[in-house]
N, C-alpha and C positions, 0 to 999 in steps of 0.2 A: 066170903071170897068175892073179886072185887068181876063185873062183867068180863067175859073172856075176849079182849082184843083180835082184832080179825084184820090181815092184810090181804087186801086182793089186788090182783095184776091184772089186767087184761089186755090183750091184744091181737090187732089182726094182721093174719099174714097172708101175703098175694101165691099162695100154695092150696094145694087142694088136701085134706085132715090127712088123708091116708099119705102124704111124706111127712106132715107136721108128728103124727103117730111116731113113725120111725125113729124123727132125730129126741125124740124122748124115750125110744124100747130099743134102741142098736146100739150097742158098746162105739163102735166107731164112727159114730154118727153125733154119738153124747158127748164124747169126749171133747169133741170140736167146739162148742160151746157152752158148756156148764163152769160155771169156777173163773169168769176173766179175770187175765191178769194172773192164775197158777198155771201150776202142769196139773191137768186132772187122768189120776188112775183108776182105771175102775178094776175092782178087781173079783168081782161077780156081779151079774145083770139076772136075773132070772123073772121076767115081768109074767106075776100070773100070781094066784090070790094066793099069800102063804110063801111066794119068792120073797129075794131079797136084792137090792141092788147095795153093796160094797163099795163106796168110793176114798182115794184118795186126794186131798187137792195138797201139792207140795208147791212150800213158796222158800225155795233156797234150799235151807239145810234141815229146813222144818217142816211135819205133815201135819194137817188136823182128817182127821177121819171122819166119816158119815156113813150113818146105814141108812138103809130103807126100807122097811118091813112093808108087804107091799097088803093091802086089803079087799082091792075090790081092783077090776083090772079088767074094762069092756070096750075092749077095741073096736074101733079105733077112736071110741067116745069117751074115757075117762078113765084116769088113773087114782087110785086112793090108796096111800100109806099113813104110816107113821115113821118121820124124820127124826132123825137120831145124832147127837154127837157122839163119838165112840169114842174109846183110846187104839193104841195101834190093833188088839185082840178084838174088838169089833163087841167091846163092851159097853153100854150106855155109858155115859162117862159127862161131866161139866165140859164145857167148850174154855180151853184154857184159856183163850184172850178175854172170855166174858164170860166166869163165873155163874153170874147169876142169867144166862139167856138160859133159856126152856131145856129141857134133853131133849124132850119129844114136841116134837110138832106134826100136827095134822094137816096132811097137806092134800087138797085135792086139787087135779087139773081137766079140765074139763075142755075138749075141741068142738066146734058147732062148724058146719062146712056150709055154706050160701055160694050158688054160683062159683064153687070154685075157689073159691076164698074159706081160710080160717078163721076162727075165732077160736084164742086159745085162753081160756080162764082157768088163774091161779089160787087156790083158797090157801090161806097159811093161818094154823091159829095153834095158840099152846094146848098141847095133850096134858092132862093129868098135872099140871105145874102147881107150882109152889106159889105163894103172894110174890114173893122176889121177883120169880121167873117171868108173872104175869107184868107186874112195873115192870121190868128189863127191856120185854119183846115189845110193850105197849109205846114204851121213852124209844125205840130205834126204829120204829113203824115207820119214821118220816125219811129216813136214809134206807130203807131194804128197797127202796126204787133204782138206786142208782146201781147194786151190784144187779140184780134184777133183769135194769133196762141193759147196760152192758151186755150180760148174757143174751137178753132178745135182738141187741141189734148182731153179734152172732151170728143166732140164730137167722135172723134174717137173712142175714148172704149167704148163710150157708144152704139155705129155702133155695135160693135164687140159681148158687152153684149146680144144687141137684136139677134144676130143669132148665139147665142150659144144655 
């Protein structure tokens, strides 16, 4: 099997970890920017090793679902799951636009706080995939920046909102 592709994000925000913490472990803090451009429903959050986070993103008349099995969970320094496509029953399931992307992905996030400042790093890589799955994630590595950055600028105002 072929090296496992690895997408990483990083970025920093003018917040201090412990709000940057929150708008990743608060239902209504998350909701505000995960999924630009859906409605995202969350319909369980349980951040802690062994929860799960349940989300919907609806785009019209259609959802695609996602779990989160959550692994390791050390507030306010780092979150580690496993990302899931589900069907509506919050079953692993193919992601119906693309077939062949990963079911699972391992995702870890990691906050580093300097002066006040975050640094919020994203680890994204195929769990347990197929050779398919691997080609898939590895051919779309160059666009997962743009739904991504979306979501971080977001997040960004939404930083800004909270400490006004």
């Amino acid at each position: 099997m072929a090296d496992l592709p690895v997408y990483v994000l990083e970025r920093d925000f003018d917040a201090p970890r412990d709000l940057v913490w929150r708008t990743w472990t608060e239902a209504e803090l998350l909701v505000r920017w995960y999924g630009p451009n859906v409605e995202t429903v969350i319909h369980k959050l349980d951040v802690r090793p062994g929860g799960q986070w349940l989300n919907e993103m609806k785009m019209g008349d259609r959802s695609n679902y996602q779990r989160m099995d959550y692994i390791e969970v050390d507030a306010p320094e780092r979150l580690v799951g496993l990302m899931a496509n589900t069907d509506a029953g919050w079953n692993i399931a193919a992601d119906p636009m693309m077939p062949d992307w990963p079911r699972v992905l391992l995702t870890d996030v990691s906050f580093a706080e300097t002066a006040g400042k975050t640094k919020m790093r994203l680890v994204w890589s195929p769990h347990e995939a197929s050779e398919k799955e691997i080609v898939c994630f590895a051919a779309a590595m160059d666009g997962l920046g743009k739904g991504w950055g979306m979501g971080m600028e977001m997040l960004e105002q939404l930083l800004a909102e909270m400490q006004n």
